[in-house]
DOVOZA-498393 format. One line per field, with one value per residue (C-alpha): residue number from 1; residue in one letter; chain; y, x, z. Coordinates in steps of 0.2 Angstrom, whole numbers, padded with zeros to 4 digits. Last residue first. Layout:
BEGIN
n c(NUM:...)
res c(a:...)
chain c(A:...)
v c(Y:...)
u c(X:...)
w c(Z:...)
This chain:
BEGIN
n c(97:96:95:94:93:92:91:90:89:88:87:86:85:84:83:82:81:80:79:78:77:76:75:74:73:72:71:70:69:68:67:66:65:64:63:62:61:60:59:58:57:56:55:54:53:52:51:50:49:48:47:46:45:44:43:42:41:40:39:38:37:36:35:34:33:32:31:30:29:28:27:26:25:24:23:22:21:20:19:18:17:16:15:14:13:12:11:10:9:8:7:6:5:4:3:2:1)
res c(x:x:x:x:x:x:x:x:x:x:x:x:x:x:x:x:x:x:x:x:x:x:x:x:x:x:x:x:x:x:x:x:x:x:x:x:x:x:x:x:x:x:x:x:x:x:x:x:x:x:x:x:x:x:x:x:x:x:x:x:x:x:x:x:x:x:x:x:x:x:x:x:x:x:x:x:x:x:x:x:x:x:x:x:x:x:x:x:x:x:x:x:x:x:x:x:x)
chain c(A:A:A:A:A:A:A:A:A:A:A:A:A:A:A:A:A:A:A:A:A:A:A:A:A:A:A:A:A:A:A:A:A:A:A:A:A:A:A:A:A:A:A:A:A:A:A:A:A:A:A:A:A:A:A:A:A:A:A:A:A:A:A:A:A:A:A:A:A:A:A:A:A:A:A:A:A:A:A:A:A:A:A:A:A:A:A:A:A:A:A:A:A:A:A:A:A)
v c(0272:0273:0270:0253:0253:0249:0232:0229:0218:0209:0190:0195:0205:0189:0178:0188:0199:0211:0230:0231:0219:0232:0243:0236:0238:0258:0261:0257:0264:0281:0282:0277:0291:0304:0297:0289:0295:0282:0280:0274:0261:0262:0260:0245:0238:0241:0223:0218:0225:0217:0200:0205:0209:0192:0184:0193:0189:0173:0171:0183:0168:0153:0161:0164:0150:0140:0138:0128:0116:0113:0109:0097:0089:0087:0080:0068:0062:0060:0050:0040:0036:0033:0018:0023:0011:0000:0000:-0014:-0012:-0016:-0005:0011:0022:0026:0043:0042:0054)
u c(0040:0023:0031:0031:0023:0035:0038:0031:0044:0034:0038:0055:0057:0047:0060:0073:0087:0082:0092:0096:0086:0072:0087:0091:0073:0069:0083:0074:0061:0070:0077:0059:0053:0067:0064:0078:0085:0086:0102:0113:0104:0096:0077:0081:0083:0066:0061:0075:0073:0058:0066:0081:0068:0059:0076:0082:0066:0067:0086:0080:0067:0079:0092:0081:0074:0091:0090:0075:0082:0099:0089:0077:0094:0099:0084:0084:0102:0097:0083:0094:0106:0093:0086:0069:0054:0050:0034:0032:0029:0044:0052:0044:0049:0046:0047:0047:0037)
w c(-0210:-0198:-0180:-0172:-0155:-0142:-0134:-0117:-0107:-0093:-0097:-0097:-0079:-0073:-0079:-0069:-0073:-0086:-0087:-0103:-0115:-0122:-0126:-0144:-0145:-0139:-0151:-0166:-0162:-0158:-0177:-0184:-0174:-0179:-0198:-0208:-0224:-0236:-0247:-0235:-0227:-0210:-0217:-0227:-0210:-0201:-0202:-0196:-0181:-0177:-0180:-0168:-0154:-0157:-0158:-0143:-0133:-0134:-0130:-0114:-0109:-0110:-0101:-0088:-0085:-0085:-0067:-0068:-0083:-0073:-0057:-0067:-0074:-0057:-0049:-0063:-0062:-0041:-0044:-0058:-0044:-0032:-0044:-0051:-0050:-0062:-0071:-0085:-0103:-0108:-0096:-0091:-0078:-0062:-0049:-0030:-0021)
């Protein structure tokens, strides 16, 4: 199905060079899924984490569950290789500090 733009005001159809740019920039976005989808869920991973920081320090003495929380997301990533894999990660429930 051939694509158009807009030029002032007026539908022109594109050239096949600019057929062939899009097709490649809509291959590029495809095959960046994934990339896309574990950057994701790192920043939501490294936000919960955060979270629980003051707990790690020195001076507080951290609980078993708290300990294996933590843990269970730095290892929510291992293991992922599709978009699906992502989209399915269950995070686990936050203990009480």
């Amino acid at each position: 199905m051939p694509r158009y733009k807009l030029v002032n005001g007026e539908q022109i159809q594109f050239t096949a060079e600019e057929e062939a740019q899009k097709d490649a920039q809509e291959l590029e976005w495809s095959n960046s899924a994934f990339d896309r989808a574990i950057a994701d869920l790192r920043y939501e991973r490294n936000n919960l984490l955060a979270e629980t920081d003051y707990l790690a320090l020195s001076d507080n003495t951290m609980s078993a569950e708290m300990t294996t929380y933590r843990q269970q997301l730095r290892d929510l990533t291992n293991g992922l290789t599709t978009v699906e894999d992502v989209n399915n990660v269950v995070y686990p429930t936050k203990p009480n500090e």
